[in-house]
FIDRENBA-149979 format. One line per field, with one value per atom (N, C-alpha, C): atom name; residue in three letters; x, y, z. Coordinates in steps of 0.2 Angstrom, whole numbers, plus 5000, padded with zeros to 4 digits. Layout:
N
at (CA ...) $
aa (ALA ...) $
east (X ...) $
north (Y ...) $
up (Z ...) $
END
This chain:
241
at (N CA C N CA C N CA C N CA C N CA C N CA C N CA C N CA C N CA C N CA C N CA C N CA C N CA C N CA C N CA C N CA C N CA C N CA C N CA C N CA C N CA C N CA C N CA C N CA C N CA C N CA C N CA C N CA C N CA C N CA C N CA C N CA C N CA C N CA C N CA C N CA C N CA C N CA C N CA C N CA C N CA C N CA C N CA C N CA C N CA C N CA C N CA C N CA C N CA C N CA C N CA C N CA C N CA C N CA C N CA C N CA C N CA C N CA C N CA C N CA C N CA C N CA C N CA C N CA C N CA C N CA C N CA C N CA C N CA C N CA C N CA C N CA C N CA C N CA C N CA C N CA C N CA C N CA C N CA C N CA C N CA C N CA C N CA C N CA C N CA C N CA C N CA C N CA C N CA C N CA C N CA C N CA C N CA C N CA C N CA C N CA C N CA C N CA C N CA C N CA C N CA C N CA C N CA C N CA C N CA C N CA C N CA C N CA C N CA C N CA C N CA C N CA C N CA C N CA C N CA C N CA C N CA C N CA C N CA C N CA C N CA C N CA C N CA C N CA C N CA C N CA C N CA C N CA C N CA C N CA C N CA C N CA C N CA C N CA C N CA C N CA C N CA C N CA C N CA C N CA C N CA C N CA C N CA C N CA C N CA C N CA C N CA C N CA C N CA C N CA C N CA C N CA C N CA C N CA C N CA C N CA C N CA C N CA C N CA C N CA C N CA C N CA C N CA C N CA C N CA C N CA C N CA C N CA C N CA C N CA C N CA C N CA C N CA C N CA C N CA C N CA C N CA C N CA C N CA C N CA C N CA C N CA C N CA C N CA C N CA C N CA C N CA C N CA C N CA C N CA C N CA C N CA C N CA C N CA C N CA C N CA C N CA C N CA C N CA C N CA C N CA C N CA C N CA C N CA C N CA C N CA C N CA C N CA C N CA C N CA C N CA C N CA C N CA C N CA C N CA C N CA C N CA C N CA C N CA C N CA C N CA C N CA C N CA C N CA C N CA C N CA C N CA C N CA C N CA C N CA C N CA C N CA C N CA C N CA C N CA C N CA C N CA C N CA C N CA C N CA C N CA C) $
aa (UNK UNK UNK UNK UNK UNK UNK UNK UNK UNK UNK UNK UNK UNK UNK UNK UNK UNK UNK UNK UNK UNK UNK UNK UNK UNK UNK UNK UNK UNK UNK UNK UNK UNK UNK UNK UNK UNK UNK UNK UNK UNK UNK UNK UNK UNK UNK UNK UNK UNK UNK UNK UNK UNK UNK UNK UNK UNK UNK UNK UNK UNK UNK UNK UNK UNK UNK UNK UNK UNK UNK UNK UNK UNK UNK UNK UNK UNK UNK UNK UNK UNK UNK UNK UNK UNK UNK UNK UNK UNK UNK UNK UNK UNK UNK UNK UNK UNK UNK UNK UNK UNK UNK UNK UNK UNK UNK UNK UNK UNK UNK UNK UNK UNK UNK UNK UNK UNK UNK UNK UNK UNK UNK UNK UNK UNK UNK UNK UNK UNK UNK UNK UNK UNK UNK UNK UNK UNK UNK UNK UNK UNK UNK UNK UNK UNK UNK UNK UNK UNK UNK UNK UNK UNK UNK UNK UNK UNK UNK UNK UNK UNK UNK UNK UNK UNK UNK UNK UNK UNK UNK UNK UNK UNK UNK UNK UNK UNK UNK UNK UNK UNK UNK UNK UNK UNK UNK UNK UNK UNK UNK UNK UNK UNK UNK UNK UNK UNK UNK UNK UNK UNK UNK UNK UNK UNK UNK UNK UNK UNK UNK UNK UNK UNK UNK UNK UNK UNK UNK UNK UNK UNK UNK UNK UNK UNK UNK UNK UNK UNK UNK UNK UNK UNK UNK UNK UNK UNK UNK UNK UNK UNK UNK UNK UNK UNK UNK UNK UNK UNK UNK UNK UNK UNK UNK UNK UNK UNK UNK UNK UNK UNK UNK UNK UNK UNK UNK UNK UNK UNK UNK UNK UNK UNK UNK UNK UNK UNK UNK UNK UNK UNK UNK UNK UNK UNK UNK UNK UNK UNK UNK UNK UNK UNK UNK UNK UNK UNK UNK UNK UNK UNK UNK UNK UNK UNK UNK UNK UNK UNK UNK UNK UNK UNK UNK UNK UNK UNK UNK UNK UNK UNK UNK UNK UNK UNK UNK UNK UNK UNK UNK UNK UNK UNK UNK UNK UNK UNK UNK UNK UNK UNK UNK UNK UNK UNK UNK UNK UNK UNK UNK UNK UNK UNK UNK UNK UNK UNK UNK UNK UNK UNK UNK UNK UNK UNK UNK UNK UNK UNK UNK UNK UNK UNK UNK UNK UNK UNK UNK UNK UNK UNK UNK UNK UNK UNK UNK UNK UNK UNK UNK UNK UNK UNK UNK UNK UNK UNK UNK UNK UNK UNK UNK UNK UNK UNK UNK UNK UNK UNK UNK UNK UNK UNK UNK UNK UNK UNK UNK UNK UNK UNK UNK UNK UNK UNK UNK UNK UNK UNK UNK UNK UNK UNK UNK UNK UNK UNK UNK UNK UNK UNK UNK UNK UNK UNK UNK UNK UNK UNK UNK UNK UNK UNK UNK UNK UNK UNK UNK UNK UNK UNK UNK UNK UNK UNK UNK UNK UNK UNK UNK UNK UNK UNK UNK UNK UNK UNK UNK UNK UNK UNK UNK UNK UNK UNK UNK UNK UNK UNK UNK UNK UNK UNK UNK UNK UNK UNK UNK UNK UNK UNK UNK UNK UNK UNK UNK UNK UNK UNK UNK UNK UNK UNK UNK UNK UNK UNK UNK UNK UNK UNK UNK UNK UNK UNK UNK UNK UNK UNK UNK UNK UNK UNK UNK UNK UNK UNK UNK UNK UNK UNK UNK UNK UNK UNK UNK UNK UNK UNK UNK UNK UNK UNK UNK UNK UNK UNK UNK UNK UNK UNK UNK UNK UNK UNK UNK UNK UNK UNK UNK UNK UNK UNK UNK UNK UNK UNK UNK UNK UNK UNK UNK UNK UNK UNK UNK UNK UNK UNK UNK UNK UNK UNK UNK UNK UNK UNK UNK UNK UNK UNK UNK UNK UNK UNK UNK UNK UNK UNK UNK UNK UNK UNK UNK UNK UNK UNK UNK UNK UNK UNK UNK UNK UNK UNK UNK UNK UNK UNK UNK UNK UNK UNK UNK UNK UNK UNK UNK UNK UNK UNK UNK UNK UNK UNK UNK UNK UNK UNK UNK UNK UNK UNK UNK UNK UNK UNK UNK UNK UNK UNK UNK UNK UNK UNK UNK UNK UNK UNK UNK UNK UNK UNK UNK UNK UNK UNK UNK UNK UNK UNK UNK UNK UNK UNK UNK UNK UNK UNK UNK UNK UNK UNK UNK UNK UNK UNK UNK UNK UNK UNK UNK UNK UNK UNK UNK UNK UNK UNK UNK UNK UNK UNK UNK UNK UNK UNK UNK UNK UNK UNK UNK) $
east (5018 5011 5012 5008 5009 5004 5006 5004 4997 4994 4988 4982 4986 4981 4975 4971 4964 4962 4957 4957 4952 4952 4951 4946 4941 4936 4940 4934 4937 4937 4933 4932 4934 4943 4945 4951 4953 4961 4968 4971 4978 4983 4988 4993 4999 5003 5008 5015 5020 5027 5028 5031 5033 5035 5036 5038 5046 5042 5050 5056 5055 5061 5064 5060 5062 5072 5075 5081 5081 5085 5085 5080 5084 5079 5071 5069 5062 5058 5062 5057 5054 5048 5042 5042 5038 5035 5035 5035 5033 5027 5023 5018 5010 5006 4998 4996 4991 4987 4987 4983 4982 4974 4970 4962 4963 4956 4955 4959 4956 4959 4965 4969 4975 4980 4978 4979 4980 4972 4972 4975 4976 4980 4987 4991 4998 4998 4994 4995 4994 4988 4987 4996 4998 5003 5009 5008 5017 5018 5016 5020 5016 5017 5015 5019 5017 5018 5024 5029 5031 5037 5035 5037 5037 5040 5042 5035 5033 5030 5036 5033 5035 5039 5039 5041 5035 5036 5031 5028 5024 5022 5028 5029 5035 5031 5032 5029 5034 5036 5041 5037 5042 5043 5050 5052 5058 5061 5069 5070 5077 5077 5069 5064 5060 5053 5054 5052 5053 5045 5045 5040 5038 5032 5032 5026 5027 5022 5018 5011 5009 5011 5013 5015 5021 5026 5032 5033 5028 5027 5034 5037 5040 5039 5037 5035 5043 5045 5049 5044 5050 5046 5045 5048 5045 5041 5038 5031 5026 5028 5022 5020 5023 5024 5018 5018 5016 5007 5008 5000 4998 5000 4997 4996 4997 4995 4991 4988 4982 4984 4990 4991 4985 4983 4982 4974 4972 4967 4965 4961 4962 4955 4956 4949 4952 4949 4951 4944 4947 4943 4940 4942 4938 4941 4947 4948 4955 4951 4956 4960 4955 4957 4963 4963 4968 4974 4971 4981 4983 4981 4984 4989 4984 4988 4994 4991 4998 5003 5003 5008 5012 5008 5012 5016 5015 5022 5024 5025 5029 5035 5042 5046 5050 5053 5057 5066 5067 5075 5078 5083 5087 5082 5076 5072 5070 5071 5071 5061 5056 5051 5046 5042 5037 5034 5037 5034 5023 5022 5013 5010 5012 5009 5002 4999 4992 4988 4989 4988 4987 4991 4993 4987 4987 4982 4975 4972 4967 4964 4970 4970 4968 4970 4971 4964 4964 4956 4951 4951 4947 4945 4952 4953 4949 4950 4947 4938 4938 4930 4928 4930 4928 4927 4933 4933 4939 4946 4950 4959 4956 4962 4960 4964 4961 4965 4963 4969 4967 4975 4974 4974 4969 4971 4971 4977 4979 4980 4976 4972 4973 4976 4978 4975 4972 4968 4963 4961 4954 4959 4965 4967 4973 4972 4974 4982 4985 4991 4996 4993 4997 4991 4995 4990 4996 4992 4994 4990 4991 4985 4990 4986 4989 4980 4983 4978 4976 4971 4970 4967 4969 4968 4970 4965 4963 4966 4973 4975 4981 4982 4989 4985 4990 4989 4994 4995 5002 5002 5005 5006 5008 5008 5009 5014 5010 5014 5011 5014 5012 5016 5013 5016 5012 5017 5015 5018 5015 5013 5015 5014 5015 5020 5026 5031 5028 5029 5027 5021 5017 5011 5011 5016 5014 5017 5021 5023 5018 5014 5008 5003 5002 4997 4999 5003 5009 5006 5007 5009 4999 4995 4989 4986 4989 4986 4988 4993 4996 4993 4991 4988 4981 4976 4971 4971 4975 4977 4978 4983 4984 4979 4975 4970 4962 4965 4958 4962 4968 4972 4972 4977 4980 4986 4987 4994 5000 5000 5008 5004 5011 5010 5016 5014 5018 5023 5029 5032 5035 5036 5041 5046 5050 5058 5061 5065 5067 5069 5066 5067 5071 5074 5075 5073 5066 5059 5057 5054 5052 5053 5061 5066 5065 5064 5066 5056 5055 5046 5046 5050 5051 5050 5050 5051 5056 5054 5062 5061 5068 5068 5065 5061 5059 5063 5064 5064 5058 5060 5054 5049 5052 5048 5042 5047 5043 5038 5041 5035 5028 5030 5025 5021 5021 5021 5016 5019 5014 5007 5009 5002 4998 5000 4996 4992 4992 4988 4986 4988 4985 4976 4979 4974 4967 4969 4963 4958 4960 4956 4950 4945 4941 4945 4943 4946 4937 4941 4937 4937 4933 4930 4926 4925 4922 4925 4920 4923 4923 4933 4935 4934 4932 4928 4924 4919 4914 4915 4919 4922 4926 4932 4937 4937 4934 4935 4933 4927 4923 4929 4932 4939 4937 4941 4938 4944 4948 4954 4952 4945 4943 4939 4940 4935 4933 4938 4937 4941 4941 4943 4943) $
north (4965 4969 4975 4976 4982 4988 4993 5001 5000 4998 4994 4991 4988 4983 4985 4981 4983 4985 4988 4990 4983 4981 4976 4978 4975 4977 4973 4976 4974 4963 4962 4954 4948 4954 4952 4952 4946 4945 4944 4946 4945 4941 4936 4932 4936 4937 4940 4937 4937 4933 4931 4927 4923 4930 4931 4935 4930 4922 4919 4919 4919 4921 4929 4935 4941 4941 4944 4944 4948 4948 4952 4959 4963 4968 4968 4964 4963 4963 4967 4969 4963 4962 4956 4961 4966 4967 4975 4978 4984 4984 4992 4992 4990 4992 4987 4995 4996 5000 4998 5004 5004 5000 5000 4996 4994 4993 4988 4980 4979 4971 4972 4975 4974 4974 4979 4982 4975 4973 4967 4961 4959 4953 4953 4961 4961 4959 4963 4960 4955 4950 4945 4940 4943 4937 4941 4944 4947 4953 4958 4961 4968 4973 4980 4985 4990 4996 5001 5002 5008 5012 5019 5019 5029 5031 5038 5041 5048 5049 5049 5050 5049 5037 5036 5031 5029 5019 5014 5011 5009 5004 5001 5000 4994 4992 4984 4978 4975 4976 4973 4969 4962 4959 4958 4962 4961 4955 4954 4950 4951 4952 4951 4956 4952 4956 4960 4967 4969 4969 4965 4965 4965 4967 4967 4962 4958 4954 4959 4958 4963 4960 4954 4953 4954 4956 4959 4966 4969 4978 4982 4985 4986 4995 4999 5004 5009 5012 5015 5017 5020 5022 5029 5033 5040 5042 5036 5036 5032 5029 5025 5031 5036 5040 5045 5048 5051 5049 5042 5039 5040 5038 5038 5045 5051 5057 5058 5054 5056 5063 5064 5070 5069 5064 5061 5058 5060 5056 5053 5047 5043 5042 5041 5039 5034 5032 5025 5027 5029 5029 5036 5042 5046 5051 5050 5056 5053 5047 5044 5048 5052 5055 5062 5065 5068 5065 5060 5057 5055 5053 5049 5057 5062 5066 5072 5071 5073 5067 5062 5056 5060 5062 5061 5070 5072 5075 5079 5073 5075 5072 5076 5076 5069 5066 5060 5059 5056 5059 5054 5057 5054 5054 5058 5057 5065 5067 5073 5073 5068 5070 5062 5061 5056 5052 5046 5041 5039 5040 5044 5047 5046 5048 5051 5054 5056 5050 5045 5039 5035 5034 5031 5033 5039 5041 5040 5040 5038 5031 5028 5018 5017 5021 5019 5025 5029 5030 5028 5024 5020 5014 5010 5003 5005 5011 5015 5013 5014 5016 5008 5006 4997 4993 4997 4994 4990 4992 4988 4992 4995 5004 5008 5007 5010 5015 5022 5025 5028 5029 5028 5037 5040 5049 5050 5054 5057 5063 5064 5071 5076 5081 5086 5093 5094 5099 5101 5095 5096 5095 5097 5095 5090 5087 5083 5082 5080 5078 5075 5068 5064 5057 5053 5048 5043 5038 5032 5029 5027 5021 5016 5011 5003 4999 4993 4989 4983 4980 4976 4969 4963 4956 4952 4948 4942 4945 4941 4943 4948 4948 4954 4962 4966 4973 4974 4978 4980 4987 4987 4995 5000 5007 5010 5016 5021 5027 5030 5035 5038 5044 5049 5058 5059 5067 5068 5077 5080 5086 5088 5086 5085 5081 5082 5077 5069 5065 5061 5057 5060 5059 5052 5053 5046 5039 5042 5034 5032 5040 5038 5034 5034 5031 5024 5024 5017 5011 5016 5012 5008 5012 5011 5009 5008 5002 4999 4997 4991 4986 4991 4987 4985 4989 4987 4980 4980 4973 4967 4969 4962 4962 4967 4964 4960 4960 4958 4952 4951 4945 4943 4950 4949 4945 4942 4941 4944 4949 4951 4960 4964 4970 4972 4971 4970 4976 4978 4985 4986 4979 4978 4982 4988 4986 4991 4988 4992 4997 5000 5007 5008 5012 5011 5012 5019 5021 5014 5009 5003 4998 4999 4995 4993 5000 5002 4999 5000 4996 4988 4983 4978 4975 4980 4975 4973 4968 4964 4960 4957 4954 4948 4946 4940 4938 4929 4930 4931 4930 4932 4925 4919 4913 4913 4914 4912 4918 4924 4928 4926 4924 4922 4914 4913 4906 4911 4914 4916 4922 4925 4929 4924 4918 4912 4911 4910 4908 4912 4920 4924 4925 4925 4926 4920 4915 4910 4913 4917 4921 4926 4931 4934 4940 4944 4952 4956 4962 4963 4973 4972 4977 4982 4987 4992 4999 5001 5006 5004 5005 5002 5006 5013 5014 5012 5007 5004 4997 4994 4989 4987 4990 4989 4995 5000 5004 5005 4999 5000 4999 5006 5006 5014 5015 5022 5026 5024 5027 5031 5028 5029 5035 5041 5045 5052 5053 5057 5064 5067 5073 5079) $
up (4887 4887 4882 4878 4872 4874 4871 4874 4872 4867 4865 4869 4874 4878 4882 4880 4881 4889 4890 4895 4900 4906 4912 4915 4917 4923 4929 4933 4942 4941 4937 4936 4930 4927 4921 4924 4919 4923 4918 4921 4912 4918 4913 4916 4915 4920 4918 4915 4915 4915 4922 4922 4930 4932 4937 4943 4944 4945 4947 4941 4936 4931 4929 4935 4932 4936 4936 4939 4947 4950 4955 4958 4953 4953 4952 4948 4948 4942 4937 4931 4926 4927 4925 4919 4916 4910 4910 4904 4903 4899 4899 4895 4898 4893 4897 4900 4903 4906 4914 4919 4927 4926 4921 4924 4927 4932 4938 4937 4932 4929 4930 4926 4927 4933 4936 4941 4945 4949 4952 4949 4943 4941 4943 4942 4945 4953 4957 4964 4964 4962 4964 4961 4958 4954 4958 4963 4969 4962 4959 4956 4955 4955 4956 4952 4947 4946 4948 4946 4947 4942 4941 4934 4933 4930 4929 4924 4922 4919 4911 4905 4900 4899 4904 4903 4903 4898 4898 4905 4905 4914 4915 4920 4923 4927 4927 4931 4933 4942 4948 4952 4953 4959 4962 4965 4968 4971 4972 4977 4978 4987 4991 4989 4992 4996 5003 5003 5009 5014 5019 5022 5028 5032 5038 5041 5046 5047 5055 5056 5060 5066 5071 5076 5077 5072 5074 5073 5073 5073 5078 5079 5083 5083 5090 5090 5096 5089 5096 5099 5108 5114 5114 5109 5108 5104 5098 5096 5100 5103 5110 5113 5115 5118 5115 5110 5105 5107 5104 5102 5110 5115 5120 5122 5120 5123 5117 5113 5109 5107 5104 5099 5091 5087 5084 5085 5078 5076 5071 5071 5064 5061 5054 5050 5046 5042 5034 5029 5024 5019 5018 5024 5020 5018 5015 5010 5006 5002 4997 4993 4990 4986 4988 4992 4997 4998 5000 5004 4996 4992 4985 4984 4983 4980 4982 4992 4994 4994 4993 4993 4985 4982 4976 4976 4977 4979 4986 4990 4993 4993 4995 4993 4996 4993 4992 4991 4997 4998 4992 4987 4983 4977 4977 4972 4969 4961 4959 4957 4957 4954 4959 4957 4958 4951 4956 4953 4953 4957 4958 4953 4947 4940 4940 4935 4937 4934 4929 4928 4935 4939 4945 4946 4949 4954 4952 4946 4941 4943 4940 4944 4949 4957 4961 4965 4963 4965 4962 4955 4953 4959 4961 4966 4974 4974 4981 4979 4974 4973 4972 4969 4968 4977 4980 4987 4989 4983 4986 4986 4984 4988 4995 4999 5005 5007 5011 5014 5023 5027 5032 5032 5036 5038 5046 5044 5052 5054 5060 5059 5064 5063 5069 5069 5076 5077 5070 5068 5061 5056 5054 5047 5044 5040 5038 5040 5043 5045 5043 5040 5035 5033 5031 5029 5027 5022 5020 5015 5009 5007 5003 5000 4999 4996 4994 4991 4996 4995 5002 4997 4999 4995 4999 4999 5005 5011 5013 5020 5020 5014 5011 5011 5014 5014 5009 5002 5000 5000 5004 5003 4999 4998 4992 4993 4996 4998 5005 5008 5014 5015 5019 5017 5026 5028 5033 5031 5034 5037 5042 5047 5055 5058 5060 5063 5065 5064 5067 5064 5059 5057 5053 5048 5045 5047 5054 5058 5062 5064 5069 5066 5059 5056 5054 5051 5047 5054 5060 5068 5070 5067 5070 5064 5057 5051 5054 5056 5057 5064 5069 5073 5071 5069 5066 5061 5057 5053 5058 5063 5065 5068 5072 5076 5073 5065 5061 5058 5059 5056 5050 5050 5041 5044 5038 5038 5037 5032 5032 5025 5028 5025 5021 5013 5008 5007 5010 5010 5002 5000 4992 4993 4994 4993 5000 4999 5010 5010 5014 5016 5023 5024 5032 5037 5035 5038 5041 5036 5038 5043 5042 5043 5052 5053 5059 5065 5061 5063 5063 5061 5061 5054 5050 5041 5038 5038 5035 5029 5025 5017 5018 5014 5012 5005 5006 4996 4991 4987 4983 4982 4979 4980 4986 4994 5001 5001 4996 4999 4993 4986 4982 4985 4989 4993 4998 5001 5007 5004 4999 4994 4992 4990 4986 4991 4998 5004 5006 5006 5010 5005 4998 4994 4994 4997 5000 5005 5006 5012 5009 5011 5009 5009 5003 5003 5008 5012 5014 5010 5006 5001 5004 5004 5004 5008 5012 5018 5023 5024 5030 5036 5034 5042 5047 5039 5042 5045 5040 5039 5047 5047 5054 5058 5055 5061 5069 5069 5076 5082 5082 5087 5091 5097 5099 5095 5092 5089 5083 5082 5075 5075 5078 5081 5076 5071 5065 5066 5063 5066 5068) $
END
């Protein structure tokens, strides 16, 4: 893809290189632009963005796939602990543009800067505003706490970044996407590369193949677009801050 490449609406599509012939590590392509188009063409094809500033785009599909399916959520019992004393309160969708940018810098263990480009954050509140970037906020005593957002496509949630403020804040929220998705029956929440954070919630490797086999089917499903407050949130957990 060249530095060149034209820019994509939300209903334009680019084919990427196979994801199955990139090597382990994942690298499909450098270069091409964040447009709506483009954007959506790489998830829809298992491959997603991430890349330093001064560097070209880099386009990843890893393998494995690191993933978590919502019926196998696993909540330790001092975060069970947590949510049930309603320390915690949640919203979707209303302060996209907030969490995108405390995600991007907050500090990153074994990492000197962010990958969260202001490019990035450009793309991906563009994808919020079309209705297909969402983010999770978590809210204490009125301010913002921590969050989470990710892309949302048929029954695939992919995840992106999440930051906290408050101890506990961004498992609190991770813990209560995740129940909302399964309760709406997603199929599976795309973590792409493993973390131990995750690890420990019940996310585990996929190959790469089975997991492009299960986006290909998730994608037969409806994306559900807009504001997801209005959208899934009819929950008492949704109560704002």
């Amino acid at each position: 893809m060249s530095e060149g490449f034209p820019y994509l609406g939300e209903h334009q599509r680019v084919a990427f290189p196979s994801p199955r012939e990139a090597g382990a590590e994942g690298l499909v392509a450098a270069g091409g632009n964040l447009s709506p188009g483009v954007l959506l063409s790489a998830y829809t094809q298992g491959i997603f963005p991430w890349y330093s500033d001064g560097e070209p785009i880099l386009w990843w599909s890893p393998d494995p796939r690191f993933v978590l399916f919502p019926e196998e959520l696993h909540i330790p019992k001092s975060l069970r602990r947590t949510l049930n004393r309603g320390r915690f309160a949640f919203t979707l969708d209303r302060a996209f543009d907030e969490v995108i940018a405390a995600c991007s810098v907050a500090p990153r263990s074994g990492q000197a800067g962010t990958w969260i480009t202001d490019d990035m954050i450009e793309g991906y509140e563009t994808l919020n505003t079309l209705g297909y970037a969402h983010s999770l906020e978590v809210w204490a005593e009125g301010k913002l706490a921590g969050g989470l957002y990710g892309v949302s496509l048929g029954g695939m949630f992919f995840g992106e970044s999440m930051f906290a403020r408050v101890s506990d804040a961004s498992k609190a929220g991770f813990v209560t996407l995740v129940r909302v998705l399964s309760e709406r029956g997603f199929d599976c929440v795309d973590c792409q590369m493993y973390t131990e954070h995750l690890d420990r919630f019940g996310a585990r490797d996929m190959a790469r193949d089975e997991f492009l086999e299960l986006l290909a089917g998730s994608l037969e499903r409806p994306t559900v677009k807009g504001d997801w407050q209005a959208e899934l949130g009819d929950h008492p957990r949704f109560g704002g801050p």
